[in-house]
N, C-alpha and C positions, 0 to 999 in steps of 0.2 A: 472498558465502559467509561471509567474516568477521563478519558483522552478524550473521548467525542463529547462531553460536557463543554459548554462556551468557560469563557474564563469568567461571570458573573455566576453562575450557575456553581462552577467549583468553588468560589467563594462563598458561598450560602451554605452550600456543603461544611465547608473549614470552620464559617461561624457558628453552623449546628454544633460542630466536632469540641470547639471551644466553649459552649453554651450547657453543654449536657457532660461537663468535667472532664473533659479530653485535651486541654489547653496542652500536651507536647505532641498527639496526633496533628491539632489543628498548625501547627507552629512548622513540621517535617510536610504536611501538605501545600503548603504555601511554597518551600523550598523546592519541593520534589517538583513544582511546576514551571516552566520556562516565562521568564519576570516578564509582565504586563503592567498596562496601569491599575487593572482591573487587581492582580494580584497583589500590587503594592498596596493598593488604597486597602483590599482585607486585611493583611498583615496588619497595617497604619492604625485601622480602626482598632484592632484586637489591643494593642499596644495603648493606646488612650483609654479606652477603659479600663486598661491594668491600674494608668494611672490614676483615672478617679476614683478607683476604688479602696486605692491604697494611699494615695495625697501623698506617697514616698519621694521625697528630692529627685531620687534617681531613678526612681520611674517617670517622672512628670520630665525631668531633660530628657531622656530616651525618646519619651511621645512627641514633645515641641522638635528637636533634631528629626524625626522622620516625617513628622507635617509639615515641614519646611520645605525636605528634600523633595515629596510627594508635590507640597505647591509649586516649587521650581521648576519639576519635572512636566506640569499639565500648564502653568501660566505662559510656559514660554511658546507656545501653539495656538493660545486663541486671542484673542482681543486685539490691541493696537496694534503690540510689538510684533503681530504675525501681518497684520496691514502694512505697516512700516518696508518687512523687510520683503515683503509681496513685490509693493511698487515699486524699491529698489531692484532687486533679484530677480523678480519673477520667482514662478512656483519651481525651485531646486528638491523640492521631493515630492514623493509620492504623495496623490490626493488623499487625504482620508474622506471614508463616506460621512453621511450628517449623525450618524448613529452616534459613531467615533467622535465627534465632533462634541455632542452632545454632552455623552461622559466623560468626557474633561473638566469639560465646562462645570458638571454636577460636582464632578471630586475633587476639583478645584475650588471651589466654593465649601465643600464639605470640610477641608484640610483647613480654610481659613476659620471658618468658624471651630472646629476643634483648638485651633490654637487660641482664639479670642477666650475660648471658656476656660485653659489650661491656666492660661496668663492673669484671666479674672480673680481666681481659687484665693490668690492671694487678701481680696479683701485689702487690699489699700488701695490711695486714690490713684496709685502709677499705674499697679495693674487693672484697675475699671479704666484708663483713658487708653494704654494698651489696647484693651477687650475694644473697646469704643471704635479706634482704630482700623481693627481686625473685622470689627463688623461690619465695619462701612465698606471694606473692599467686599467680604462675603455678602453683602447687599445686592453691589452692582451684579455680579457675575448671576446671583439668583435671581434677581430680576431682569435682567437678558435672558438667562436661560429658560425660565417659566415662560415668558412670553413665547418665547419659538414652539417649548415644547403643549402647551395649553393650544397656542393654536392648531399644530398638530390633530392635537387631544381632540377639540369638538368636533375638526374634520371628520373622526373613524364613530362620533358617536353614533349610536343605534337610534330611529326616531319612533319605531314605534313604544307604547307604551308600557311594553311586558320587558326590556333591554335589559339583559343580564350584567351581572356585575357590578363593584360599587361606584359611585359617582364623584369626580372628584370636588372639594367644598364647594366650590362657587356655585355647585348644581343643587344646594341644601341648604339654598336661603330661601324659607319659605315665609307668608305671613301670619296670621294668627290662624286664617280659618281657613289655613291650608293650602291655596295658590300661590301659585308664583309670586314675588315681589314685580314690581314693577321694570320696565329695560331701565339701565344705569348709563347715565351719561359719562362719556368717554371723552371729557372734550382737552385731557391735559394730553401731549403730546409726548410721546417716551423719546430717550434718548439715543440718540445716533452717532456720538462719541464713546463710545462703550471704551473703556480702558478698565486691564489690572495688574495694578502695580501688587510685586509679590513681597513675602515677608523679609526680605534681602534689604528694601529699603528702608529709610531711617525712618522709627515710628517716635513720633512727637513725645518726649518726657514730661512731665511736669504740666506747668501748664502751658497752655497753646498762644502763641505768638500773635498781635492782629494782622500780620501779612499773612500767616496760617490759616488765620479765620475765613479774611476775606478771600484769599484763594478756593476755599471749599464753597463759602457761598457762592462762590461766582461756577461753581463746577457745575456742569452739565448734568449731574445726578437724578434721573427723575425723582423726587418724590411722595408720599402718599399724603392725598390731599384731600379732604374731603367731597364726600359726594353730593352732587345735589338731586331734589325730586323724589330723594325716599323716603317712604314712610313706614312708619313703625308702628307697631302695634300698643294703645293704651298701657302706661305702665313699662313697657320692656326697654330693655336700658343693653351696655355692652358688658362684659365683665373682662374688657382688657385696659390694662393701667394704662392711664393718662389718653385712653385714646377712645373714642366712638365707633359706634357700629357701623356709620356711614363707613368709617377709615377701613373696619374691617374687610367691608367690598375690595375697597381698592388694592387690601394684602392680594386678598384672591387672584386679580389680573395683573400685576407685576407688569405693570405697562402696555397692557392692550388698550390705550389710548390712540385714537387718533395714527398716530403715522405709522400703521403699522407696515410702512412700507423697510422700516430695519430689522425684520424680524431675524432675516439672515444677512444680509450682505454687508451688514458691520463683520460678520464672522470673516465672509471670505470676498474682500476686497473687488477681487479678478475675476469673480463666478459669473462666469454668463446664467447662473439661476438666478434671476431677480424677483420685485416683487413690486408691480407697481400699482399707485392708486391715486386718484384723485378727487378724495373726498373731503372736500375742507371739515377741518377738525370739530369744527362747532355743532357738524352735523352727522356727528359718529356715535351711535349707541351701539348697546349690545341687548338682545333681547334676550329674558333668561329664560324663555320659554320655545325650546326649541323645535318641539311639536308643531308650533305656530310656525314659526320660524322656515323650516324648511329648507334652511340654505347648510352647503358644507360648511361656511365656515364659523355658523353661529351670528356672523353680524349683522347685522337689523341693519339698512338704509333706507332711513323715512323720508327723504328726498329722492328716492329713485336714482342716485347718483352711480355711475358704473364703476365696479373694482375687477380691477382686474389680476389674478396671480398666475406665475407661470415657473414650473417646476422642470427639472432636468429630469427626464422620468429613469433614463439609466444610473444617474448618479446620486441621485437628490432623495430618492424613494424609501421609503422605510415601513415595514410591514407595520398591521393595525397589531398587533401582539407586541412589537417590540415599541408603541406609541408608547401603550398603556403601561408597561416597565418601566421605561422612562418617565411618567407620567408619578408614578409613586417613587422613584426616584429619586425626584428633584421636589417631592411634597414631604420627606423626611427628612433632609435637613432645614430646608424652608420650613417646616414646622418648629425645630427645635431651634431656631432661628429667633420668628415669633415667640417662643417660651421664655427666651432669655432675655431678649428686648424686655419683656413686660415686667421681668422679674428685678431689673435695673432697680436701682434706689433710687427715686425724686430728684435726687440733687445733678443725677445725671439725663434725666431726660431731657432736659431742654439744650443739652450739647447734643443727644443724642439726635432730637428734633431737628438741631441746626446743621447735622451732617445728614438728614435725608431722610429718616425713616424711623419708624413707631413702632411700636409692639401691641400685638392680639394677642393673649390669649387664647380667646373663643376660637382663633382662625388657628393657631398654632396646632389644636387639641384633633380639628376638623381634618388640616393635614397629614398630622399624624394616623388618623384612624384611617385614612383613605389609603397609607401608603404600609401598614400594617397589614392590607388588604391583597395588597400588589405581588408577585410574583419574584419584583426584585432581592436581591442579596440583603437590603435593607430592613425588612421587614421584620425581623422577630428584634431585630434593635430598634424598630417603631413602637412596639410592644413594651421592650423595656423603656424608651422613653417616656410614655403611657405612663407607668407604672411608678418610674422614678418622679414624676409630676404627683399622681395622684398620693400618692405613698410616703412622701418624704418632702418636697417641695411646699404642698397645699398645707399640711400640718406644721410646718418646721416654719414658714409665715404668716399662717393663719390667715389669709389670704381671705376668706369669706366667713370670718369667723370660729367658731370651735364647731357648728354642725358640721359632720365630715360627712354624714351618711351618705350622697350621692358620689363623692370621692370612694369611699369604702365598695357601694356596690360596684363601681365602673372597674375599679381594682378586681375585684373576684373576679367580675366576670371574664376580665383579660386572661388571670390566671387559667379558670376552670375551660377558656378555650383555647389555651396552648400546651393541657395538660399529656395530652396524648403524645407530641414532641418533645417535649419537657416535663417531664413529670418529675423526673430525680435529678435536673438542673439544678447544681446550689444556688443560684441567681434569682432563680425562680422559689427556691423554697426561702430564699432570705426575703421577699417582697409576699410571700405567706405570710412569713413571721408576721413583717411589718402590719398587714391589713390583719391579723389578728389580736396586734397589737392596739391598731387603730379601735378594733372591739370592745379593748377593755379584757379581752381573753390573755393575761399574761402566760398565766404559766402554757396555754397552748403556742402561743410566742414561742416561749424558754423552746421548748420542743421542735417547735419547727426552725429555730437557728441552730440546735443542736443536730438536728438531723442532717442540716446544710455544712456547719462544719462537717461531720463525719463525712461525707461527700464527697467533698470539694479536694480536688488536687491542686489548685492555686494559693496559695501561700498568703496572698491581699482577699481574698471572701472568706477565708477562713481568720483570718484577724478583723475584717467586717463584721462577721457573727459573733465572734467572743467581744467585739465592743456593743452590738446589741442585746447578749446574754448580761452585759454588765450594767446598762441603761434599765432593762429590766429590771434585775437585781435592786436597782438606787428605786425604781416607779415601786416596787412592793415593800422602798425601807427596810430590807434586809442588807443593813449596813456592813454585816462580816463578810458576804459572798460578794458583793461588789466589789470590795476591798480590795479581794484575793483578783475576783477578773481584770481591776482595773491595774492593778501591780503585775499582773501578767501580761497588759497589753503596753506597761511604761517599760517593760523589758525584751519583747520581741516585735515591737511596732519600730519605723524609723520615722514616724509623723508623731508630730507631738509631741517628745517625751513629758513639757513640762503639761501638757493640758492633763494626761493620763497621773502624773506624780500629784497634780496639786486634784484630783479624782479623789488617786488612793489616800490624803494627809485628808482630809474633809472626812473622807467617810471612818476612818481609824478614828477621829474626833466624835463624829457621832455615835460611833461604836464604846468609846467613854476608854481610847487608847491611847493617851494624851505624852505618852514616853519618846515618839519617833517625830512629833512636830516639830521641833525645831531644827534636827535635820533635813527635813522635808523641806522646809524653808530656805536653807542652803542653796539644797541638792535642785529645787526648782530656779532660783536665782542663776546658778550656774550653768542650766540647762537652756534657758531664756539668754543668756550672754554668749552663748556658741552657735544659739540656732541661725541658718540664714535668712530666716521667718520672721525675725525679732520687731520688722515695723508691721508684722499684718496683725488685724485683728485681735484675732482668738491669742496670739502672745501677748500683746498691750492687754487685754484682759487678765492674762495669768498673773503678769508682772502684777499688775493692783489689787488682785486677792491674793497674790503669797503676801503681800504686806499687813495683811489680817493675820496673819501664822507668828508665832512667838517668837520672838527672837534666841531669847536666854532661858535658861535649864530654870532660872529661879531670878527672881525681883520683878516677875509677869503679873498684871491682874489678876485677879482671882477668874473672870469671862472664861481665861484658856481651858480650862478647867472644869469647864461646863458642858455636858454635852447638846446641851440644847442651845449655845452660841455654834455648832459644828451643824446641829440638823436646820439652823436657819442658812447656814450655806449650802446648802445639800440641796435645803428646799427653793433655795433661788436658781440652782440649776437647773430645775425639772419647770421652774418656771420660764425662765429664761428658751431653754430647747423646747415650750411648750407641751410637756409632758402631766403636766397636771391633769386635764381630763381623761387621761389614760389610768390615772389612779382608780381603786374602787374604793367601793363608799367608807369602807372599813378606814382606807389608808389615808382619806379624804379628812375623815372625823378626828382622826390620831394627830394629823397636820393642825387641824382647826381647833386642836385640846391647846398643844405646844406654844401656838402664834397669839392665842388670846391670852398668855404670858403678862403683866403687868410690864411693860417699858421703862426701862432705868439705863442709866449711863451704863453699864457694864453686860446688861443680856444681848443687844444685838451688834453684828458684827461693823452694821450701818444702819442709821437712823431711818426709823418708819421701813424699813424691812419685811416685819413681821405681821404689819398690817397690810402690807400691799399681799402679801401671801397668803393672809389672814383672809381677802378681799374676793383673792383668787379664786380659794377652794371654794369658799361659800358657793361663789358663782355655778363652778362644776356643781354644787349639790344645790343648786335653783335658791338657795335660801338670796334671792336677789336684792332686798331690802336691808337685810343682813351686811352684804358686800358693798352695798352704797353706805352704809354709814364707816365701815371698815378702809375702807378709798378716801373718803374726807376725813377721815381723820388720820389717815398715814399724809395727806395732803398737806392739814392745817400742825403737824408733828415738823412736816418741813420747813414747813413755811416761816412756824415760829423762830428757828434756829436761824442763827446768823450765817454759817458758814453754807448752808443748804445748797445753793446754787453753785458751791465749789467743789463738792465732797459728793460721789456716788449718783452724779445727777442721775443714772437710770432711773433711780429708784423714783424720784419725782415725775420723771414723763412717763414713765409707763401707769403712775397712777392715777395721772390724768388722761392719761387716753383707754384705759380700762375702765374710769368713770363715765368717761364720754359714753363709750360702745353702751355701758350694760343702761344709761339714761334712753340712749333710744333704743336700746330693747323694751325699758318696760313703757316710755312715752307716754306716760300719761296723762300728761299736759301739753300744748305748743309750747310754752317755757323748757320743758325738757329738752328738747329740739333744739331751741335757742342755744341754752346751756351746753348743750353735747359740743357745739360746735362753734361755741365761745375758748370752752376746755381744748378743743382740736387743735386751734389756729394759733390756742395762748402757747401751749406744747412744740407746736413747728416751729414758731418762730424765738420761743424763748430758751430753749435748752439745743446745745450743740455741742458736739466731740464726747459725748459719752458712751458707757461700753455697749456695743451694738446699736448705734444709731439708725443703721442703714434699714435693720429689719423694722423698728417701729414704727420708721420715717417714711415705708412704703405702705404701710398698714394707715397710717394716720389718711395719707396720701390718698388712700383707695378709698377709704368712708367718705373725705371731702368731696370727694368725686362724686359720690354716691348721694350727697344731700344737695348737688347743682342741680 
């Protein structure tokens, strides 16, 4: 029975097999079946998830080593280098069908963006210009391939009105009062030099040379460009960074502009399939209304102008079943594509901009749920993207604020309808946790991460969970049991040790166990000088709070000694990974006893700390007016000190941009208004290189956006 399965099919299989706590079933399935691309890219993908879940050294080499192999294996069959060696050679092998052709093309593209996000993880500027890189060839190929296969796609659509099945995005842009938007002009011309250079070649260090620059500018890349002629409805805006709704059209067509006469014959050089047209570009729409419409291939000619296409019907053919596969195929990673674009920090958009392409959100979210839907191998890893977005990304950015509730329900609902396949998935029950977490229901958290370790035969979800059992732990201020999980996860985790060591010394301080500090101090110094991680991030962070830890057994301030210099570092972490409004109101109030502390040289561990904390909580418990004078005065605490602008800048921008936000929330005045984004602009441009810059710097980034 397993033999007569296609090899995508066996795949879906393998990822259930891996999905529902079988990872050495799925791992002997892969094996037991004769190597394809189809097989390789399952394996490949199983393997990258190990490593995001685990951020271990040596699973993250593992994964980039098999995306590599897998990009070298698919890049050398389509694009140029297959044109190249056409016209030299001639076809020296066997044709493949456009099916064939197609999945390359997708897992090829799928394999570069897995390595852009691998190489990103690190959080310094080499691996975002890396990522940046990686994404620009995963651009090109997903925008060639979207185009062939979308056209496809409207080909097999159904036109009456009852057409079963889901619609892919472009078909779910509707306007306020429910019609169609309007046809979109099509008048940019896609590219007909399609090239993809594979990870083998030299990616730019540092930074980029201007013979670099200008060679990209000068590249053939289509990019997404605004539309013109749409309109919007009163009030509605886009919700993907730095870019407009008009842009979001254009994710949707990935080149159905204009010349859509390269849809195929960039692929295959020598194919007597062509595709020819002679509609000048200025006078190319697409009608989104295809009822009206009529035509197979969806495209509207308001000038009556002839198109003509001609298909090799023996060779070129491809059933409407295996369209619509392909179809969610190539809308799953093109969606998690779109996620990451958008998720970029500010400082890199406009590199990002200058090598060709933007980020949706709204468009990524759309693809994803289409391809969720689809039949492909992909699918329940559409789900978890879904889920990873709604669950962990939206709160871990705060991306729209602290109201999560429409993230919370889209979350369940994903859950409650892959429960029947997954029901005892540890994957699935750790993104339980989480949206119960997102509740405010810890202790049914604790419970559903406990239930997922017990579960889980993977070694990385099961140290995933005992780090969200320990996060919980810290959100309920039960400083002993955290302690203990977080000491558990500095001794059998290979990520992190010092993020987990300098966990466990914080929370032993709040717990009023002041005997092991200065070895903690040490022991994280020394952890931080052997890691190969030492310039990313989250280490340059550890490095500048173990320098809050004591040095010496004895001639310390009296502060170390304190437990409530230890719960203001506890409490900056739950601020910082935005966990405060997951506190309940109990833990809320216990916080807001502690922060409202009289301020002396020796109670906090950084100046105006206790107020920006102080500011926080208030907020979660609405006392808003409260939290505004607790902002200005952690503000004007800054401000007066002389060294302020040298020492802990987080703590100043993030209290001017939590001032900003909660002004126009209560907006009482146009002054308010003024002010929020006097506060915004002073923030962007005045404070640089502090810890976590990048997260507040797209959040600043996103409001500015939101008050043009």
């Amino acid at each position: 029975m397993m033999e007569q399965l296609k090899d995508w099919e066996y795949v879906k299989q393998g990822i259930a097999l891996w999905l529902n706590n079988m990872p050495k079933a799925a791992e002997e399935s892969f094996k037991n079946r004769p190597s394809s691309v189809h097989i390789d890219a399952g394996h490949t993908f199983i393997c990258f998830m190990n490593a995001v879940i685990s951020w271990e050294t040596e699973k993250m080499n593992e994964a980039q080593s098999r995306l590599r192999e897998l990009e070298k294996q698919c890049a050398g069959d389509v694009g140029w280098l297959k044109s190249v060696r056409s016209k030299l050679f001639g076809h020296c092998e066997s044709r493949k069908s456009l099916t064939e052709t197609l999945e390359e093309q997708i897992i090829l593209a799928d394999s570069q963006l897995c390595l852009a996000i691998l190489v990103s993880l690190s959080q310094d500027i080499s691996g975002f210009m890396k990522g940046g890189w990686l994404l620009r060839k995963a651009f090109k190929v997903y925008q060639h391939t979207y185009q062939q296969i979308y056209q496809l796609y409207i080909g097999t659509l159904e036109t009456d009105e009852d057409a079963a099945g889901p619609q892919a995005p472009l078909f779910q842009r509707h306007t306020a009062d429910g019609t169609l938007a309007e046809p979109l002009d099509l008048g940019t011309p896609s590219s007909t030099a399609w090239t993809v250079p594979n990870s083998n070649l030299q990616t730019p260090e540092g930074e980029w040379s201007p013979i670099q620059l200008e060679a990209l500018r000068k590249s053939q890349t289509t990019t997404f460009e605004s539309m013109r002629d749409v309109r919007h409805p009163p009030g509605e805006s886009a919700r993907g960074s730095g870019v407009s709704l008009e842009k979001s059209f254009t994710a949707d067509l990935i080149g159905l502009r204009g010349n859509v006469c390269s849809s195929i014959e960039s692929l295959e050089t020598n194919d007597s399939s062509t595709m020819s047209c002679r509609v000048p570009r200025n006078h190319m729409s697409l009608d989104l209304n295809l009822r009206k419409a009529g035509k197979k291939n969806g495209i509207n000619n308001p000038s009556g102008l002839e198109m003509s296409v001609k298909h090799d019907p023996t060779e070129r053919h491809i059933e409407p079943h295996e369209i619509q596969r392909l179809m969610g195929a190539v809308s799953f990673g093109y969606g998690i594509f779109q996620l990451s674009i958008s998720l970029l920090p500010p400082s890199l958009l406009k590199l990002i901009s200058f090598l060709g392409f933007e980020g949706d959100r709204a468009m990524g979210i759309a693809c994803l749920r289409f391809s969720r839907q689809s039949i492909d191998m992909r699918a329940p890893l559409a789900t978890l993207g879904l889920l990873w977005y709604y669950t962990i990304v939206t709160p871990f950015f705060a991306l729209d604020g602290s109201d999560l509730s429409s993230e919370i329900s889209a979350a369940q609902e994903l859950i409650d309808e892959a429960s029947d396949q997954f029901a005892k998935s540890s994957l699935f029950l750790f993104f339980r946790g989480r949206v119960e977490r997102l509740k405010c229901n810890i202790q049914d958290a604790i419970r559903a991460y406990e239930f997922a370790y017990r579960s889980s035969a993977q070694r990385e979800i099961k140290l995933l969970c005992l780090h969200e059992i320990g996060w919980c732990r810290l959100i309920q201020l039960d400083y002993g049991t955290a302690m203990k999980n977080f000491k558990e996860l500095k001794t059998c985790s290979q990520f992190s040790k010092s993020f987990y060591s300098y966990l466990t010394a914080i929370c032993e301080g709040a717990f009023g166990n002041f005997s092991n500090l200065v070895r903690w101090r040490a022991d994280i110094l020394e952890l931080i000088n052997r890691s190969s991680q030492k310039d990313s991030q989250i280490e340059k962070y550890i490095f500048r709070r173990c320098l809050k830890l004591p040095r010496a057994e004895s001639g310390e301030p009296p502060k170390y000694n304190s437990s409530l210099y230890w719960k203001y570092l506890v409490f900056e972490m739950l601020f910082l990974w935005n966990a405060l409004n997951t506190c309940n109101v109990e833990q809320l109030e216990s916080m807001v006893a502690d922060c409202s502390q009289p301020v002396d040289a020796f109670s906090e561990p950084m100046l105006g700390i206790s107020r920006l904390i102080l500011g926080a909580c208030l907020c979660c418990l609405t006392r808003y007016n409260e939290a505004i004078e607790a902002f200005r005065e952690c503000i004007a605490l800054r401000e007066a000190s002389s060294d302020h602008q040298q020492q802990d800048v987080h703590v100043s921008a993030f209290a001017y941009y939590e001032l900003a936000v909660l002004l126009l929330r209560q907006q009482q005045h146009e002054k308010d208004r003024v002010e929020a984004r006097r506060l915004l602009v002073y923030a962007q441009h005045t404070f640089k290189n502090y810890d976590f810059d990048n997260r507040i710097s797209v959040r600043i980034h996103s409001v500015l956006k939101r008050l043009e």
